[in-house]
C-alpha positions as a printed Julia matrix, in Angstrom:
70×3 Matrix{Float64}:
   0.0    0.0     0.0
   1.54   3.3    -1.09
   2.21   5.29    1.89
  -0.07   8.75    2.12
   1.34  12.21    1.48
   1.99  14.51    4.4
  -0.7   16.9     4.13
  -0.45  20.7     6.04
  -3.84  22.68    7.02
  -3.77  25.97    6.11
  -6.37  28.94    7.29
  -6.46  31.66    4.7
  -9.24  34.83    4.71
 -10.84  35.36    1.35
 -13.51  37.68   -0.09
 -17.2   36.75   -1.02
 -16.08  36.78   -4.46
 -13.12  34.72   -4.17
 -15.37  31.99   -2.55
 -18.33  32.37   -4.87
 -15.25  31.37   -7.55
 -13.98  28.38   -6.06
 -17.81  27.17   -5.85
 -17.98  28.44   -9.59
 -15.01  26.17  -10.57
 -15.87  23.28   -8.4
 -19.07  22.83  -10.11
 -17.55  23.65  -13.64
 -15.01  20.57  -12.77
 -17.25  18.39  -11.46
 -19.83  15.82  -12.93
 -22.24  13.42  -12.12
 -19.91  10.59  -11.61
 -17.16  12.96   -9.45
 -18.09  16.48   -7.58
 -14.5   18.39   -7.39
 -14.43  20.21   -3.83
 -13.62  23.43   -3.13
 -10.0   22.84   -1.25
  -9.12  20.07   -4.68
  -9.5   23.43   -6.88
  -7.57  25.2    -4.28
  -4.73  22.53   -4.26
  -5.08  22.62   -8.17
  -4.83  26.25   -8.38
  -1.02  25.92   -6.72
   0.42  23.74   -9.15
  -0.75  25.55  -12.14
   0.25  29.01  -10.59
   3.96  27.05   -9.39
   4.09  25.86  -12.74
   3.14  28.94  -14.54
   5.64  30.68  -12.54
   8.12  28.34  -13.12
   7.81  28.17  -17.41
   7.04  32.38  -17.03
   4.37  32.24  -18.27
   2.56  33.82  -15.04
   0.25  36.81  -16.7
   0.86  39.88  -15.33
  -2.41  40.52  -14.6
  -2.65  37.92  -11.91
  -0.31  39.95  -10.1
  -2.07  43.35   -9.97
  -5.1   40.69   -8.68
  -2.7   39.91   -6.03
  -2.3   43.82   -5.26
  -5.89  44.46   -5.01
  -6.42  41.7    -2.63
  -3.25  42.97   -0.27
């Protein structure tokens, strides 16, 4: 049996908006045979921001989201 990833909690503050997105996208990902949770889109949304970040391909716009939510 393949032994189970370490997993960390973490406690983040975010806006009406932000949360009405992340039930936006979990529906959009889900279907009948698999609903897609709020905290998997979350956990998605790091590795394609990591990997954007790390091809550079991160838009520049995402970061003036990032100064608007500061």
């Amino acid at each position: 049996m393949p032994k189970r990833e370490k997993s960390k909690r973490l406690q983040v503050v975010i806006s009406e908006t932000q949360d009405s997105l992340l039930t936006k996208t979990a529906y959009q990902l889900s279907n009948p045979e698999r609903l897609v949770s709020k905290s998997e889109v979350v956990r998605l949304g790091i590795e394609m921001l990591n990997k954007a970040v790390e091809d550079g391909n991160l838009d520049p716009e995402l970061l003036k989201a990032l100064g608007d939510d500061a």
